[in-house]
C-alpha positions as CSV (number, residue, x, y, z in Angstrom):
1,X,140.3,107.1,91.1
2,X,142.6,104.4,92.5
3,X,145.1,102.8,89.9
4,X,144.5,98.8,90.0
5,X,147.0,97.1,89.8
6,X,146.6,93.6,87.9
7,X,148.4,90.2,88.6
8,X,147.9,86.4,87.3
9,X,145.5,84.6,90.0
10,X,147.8,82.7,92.5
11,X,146.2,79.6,94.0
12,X,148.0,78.1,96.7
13,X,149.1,74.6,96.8
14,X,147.1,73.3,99.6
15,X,144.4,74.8,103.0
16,X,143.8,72.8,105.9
17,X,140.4,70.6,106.2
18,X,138.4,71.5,108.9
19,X,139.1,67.8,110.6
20,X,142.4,68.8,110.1
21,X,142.5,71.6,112.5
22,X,138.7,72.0,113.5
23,X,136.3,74.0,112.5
24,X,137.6,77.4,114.9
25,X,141.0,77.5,114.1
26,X,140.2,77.3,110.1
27,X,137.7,80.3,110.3
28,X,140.6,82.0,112.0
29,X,142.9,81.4,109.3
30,X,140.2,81.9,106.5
31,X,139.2,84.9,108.0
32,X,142.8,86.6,109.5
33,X,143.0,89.0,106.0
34,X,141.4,89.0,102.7
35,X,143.7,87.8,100.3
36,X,142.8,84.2,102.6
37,X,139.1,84.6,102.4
38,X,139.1,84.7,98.4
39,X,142.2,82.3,97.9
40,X,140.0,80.0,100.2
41,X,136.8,80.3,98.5
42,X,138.4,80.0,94.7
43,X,139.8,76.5,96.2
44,X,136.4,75.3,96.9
45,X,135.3,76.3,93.7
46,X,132.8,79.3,95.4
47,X,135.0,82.3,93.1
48,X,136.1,81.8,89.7
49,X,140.1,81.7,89.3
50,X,139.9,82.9,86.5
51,X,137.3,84.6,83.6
52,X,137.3,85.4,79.9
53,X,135.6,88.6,78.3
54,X,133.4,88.7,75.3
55,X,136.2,89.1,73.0
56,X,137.3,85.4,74.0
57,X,140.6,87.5,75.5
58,X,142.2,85.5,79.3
59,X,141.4,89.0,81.9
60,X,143.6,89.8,84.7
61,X,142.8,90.1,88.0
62,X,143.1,93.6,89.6
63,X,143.8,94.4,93.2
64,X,142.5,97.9,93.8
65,X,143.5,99.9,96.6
66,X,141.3,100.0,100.2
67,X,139.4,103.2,98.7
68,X,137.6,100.3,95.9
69,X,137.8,98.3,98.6
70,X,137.9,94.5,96.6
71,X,139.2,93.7,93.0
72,X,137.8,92.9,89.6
73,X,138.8,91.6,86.0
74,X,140.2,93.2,83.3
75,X,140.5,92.2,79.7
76,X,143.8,93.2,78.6
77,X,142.2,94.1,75.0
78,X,140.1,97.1,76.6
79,X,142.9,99.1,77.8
80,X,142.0,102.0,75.1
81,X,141.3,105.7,75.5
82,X,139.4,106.0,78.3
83,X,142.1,104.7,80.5
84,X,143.5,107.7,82.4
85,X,146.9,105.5,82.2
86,X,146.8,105.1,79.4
87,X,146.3,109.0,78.0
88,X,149.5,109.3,80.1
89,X,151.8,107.5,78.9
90,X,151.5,107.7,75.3
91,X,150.4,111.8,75.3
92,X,153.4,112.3,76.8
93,X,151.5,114.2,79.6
94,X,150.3,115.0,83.3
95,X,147.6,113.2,85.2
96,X,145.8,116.4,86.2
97,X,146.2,117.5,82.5
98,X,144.1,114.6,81.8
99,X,141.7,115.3,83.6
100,X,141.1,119.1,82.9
101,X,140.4,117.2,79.5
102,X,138.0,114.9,80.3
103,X,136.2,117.9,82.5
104,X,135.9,120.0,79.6
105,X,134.3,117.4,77.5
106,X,132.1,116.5,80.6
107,X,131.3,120.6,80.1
108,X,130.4,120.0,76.2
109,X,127.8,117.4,77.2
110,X,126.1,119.3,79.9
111,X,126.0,122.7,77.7
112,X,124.0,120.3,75.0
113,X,121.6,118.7,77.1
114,X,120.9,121.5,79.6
115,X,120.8,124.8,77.5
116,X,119.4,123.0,74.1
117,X,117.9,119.7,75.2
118,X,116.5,118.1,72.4
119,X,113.3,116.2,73.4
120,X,112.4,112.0,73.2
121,X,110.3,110.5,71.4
122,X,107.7,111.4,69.7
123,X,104.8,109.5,67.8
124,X,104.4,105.9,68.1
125,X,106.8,106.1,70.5
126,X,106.3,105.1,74.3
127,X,108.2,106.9,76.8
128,X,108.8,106.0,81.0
129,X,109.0,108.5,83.1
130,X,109.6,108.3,86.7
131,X,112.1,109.8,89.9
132,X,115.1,108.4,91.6
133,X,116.9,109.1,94.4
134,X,120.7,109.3,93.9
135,X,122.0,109.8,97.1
136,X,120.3,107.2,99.1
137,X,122.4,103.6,99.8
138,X,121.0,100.8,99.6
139,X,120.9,98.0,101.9
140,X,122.4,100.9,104.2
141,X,126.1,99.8,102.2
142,X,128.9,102.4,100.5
143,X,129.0,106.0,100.8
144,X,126.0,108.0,101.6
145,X,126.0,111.0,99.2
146,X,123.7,114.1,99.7
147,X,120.3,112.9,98.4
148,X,119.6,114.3,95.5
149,X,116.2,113.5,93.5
150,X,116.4,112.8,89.6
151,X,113.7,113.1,87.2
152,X,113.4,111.2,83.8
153,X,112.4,109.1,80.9
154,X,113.4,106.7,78.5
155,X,112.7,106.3,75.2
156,X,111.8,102.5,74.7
157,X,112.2,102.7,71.2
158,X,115.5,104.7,70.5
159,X,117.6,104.3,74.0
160,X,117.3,107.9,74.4
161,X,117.5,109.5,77.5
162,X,116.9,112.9,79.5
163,X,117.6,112.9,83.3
164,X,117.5,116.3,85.0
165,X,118.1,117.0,89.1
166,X,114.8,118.2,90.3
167,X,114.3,120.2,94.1
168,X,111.4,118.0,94.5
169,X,108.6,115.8,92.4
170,X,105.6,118.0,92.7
171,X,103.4,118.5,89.8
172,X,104.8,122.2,89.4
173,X,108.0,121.0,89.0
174,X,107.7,117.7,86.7
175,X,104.9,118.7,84.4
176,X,107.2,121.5,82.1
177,X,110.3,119.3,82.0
178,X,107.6,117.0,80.6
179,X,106.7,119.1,78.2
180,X,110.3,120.5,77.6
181,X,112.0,117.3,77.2
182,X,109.3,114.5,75.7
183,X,107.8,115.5,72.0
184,X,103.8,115.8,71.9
185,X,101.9,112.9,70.7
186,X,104.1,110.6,73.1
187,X,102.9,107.7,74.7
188,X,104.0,108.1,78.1
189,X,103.9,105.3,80.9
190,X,104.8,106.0,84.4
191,X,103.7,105.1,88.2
192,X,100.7,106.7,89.7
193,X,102.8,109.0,91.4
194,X,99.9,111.9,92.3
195,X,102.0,114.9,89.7
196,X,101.6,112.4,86.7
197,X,97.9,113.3,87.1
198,X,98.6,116.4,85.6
199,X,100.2,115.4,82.4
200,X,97.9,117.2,80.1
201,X,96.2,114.6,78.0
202,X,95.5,116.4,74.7
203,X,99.3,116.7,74.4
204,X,100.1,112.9,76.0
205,X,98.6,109.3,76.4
206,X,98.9,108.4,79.3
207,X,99.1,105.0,80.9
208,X,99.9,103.9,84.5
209,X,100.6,101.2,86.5
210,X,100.3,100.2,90.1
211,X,103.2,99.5,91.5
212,X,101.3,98.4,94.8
213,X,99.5,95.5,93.1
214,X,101.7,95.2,89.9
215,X,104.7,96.0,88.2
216,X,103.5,95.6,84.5
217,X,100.1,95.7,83.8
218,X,98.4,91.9,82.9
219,X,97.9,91.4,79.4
220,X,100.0,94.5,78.1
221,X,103.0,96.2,78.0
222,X,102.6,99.0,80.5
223,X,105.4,99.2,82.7
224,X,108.7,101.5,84.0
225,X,111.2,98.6,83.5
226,X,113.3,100.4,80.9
227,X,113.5,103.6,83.0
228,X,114.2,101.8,86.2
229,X,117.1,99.7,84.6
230,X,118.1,103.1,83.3
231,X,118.6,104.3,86.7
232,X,120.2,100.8,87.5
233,X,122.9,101.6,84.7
234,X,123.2,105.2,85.2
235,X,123.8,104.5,89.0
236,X,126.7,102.1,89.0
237,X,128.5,104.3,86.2
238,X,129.0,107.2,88.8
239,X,129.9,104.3,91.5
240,X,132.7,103.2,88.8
241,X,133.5,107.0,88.3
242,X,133.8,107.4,92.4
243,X,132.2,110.6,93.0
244,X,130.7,111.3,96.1
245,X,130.1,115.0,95.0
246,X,126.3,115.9,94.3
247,X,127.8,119.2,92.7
248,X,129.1,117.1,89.9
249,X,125.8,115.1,89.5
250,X,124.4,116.8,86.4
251,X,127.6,116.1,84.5
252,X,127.3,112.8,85.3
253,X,123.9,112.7,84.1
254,X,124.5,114.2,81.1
255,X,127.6,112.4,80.1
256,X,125.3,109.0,80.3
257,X,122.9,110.4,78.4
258,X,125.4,111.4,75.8
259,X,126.8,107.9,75.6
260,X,123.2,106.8,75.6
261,X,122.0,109.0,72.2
262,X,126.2,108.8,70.5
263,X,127.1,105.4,72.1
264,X,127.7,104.1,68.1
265,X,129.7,107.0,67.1
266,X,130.5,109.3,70.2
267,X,134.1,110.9,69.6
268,X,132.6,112.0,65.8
269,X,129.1,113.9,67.6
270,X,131.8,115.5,70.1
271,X,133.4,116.7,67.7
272,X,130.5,118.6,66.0
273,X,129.0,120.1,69.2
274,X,132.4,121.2,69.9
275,X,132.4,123.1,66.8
276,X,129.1,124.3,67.1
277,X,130.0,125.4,70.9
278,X,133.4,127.0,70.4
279,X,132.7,128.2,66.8
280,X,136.3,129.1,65.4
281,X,137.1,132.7,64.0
């Protein structure tokens, strides 16, 4: 990933009116690099010069390299242990040490949710299932990744999560990580995607809704919403991480899951599956 580097907002003292110079010659000058575009806009008052995070903190403004192409905010109160910089400097170590780290705790996740997934909800619980494409850009924008189809479901109750890379959305193929991954007596809500037809309904309820006419159902709470902000979520997390390969994708996955079940307590649950994965002698 490219290191921002953050800077104090600089406004300049003064631009041109347009029937100073007329209208062409100050879209030239807006438009001649960046760095004009934004200082330009953030004079009219069309980009903030300046924003504050939750915490009340001032954030900086970081200018990424072309790679991130743009920049972003910072709050000076969130560089913590996630910060690759930050490991760095006060471990006393490499970059790529780093990151052999943060791969093998990637590893711990995907060991735990693919060889001994533990299934959602349950019942009085409603679940949303549906598929997503993860390699397709939208809008035709950003960098087109091999397409890679994703199947899951979200627990509306709990937050949980499962999210598993599927060859394709056929009945054969959905149905048993159905019944592997969401706990019998479930409520389960989805599209009327022609596999769900198969959900067996002595182990499930299941509800639907027409995406074609509707996207929740009048008068109740049938819907995907939760799963489809899931996705949402999930989606710009790996744009953040800047992968672009689909090898990688199921650690990814299960990493957001993780964060998604441990979000309250995460480094004290890695722990424990460490243990319980490397068991010492």
């Amino acid at each position: 990933m490219a290191t921002p580097v953050f800077r104090p907002v600089m406004m300049p003292t003064s631009f041109p009116f347009v029937d100073e110079i007329g209208l062409k010659e100050l879209f030239l000058r807006i438009t001649i690099n960046r760095d004009n575009c934004i200082d330009w806009l953030r004079v009219h008052r069309l980009l903030a010069r300046c924003m504050r995070c939750k915490c009340e903190a001032n954030m900086s403004e970081g200018v990424f390299s072309k790679a991130h192409e743009g920049r972003g905010w910072r709050c000076p109160e969130k560089e913590g242990l996630q910060s690759t910089n930050f490991l760095t400097l006060n471990l006393k170590c490499s970059q790529n040490t780093i990151t052999d780290w943060k791969n093998f705790l990637k590893h711990i996740c995907v060991e735990k949710y693919l060889s001994n997934p533990e299934p959602i909800g349950g019942h009085g619980h409603i679940v949303e299932i549906d598929e997503s494409n993860f390699g397709k850009r939208k809008y035709h924008r950003g960098r087109q990744l091999s397409e890679k189809w994703v199947f899951g479901g979200s627990d509306r109750v709990t937050k949980e999560a499962f999210m598993v890379t599927v060859e394709d959305r056929s009945a054969s193929t959905l149905i048993p990580i159905i019944e592997q991954y969401i706990k019998s007596g479930t409520i389960i809500q989805s599209d009327e995607w022609a596999s769900y037809n198969l959900i067996p309904p002595a182990t499930f309820t299941h509800l639907t809704v027409n995406h074609s006419i509707q996207f929740v159902v009048p008068g109740t709470e049938i819907h995907t919403q939760t799963i489809e902000s899931t996705w949402g979520q999930a989606k710009k997390k790996m744009r953040n991480s800047m992968t672009t390969n689909p090898e990688l994708l199921d650690t990814y996955l299960a990493e957001y899951c993780w964060r998604k079940k441990y979000g309250d307590n995460p480094f004290h649950n890695l722990i424990i599956e460490i243990r319980n994965q490397y068991t010492a002698t």
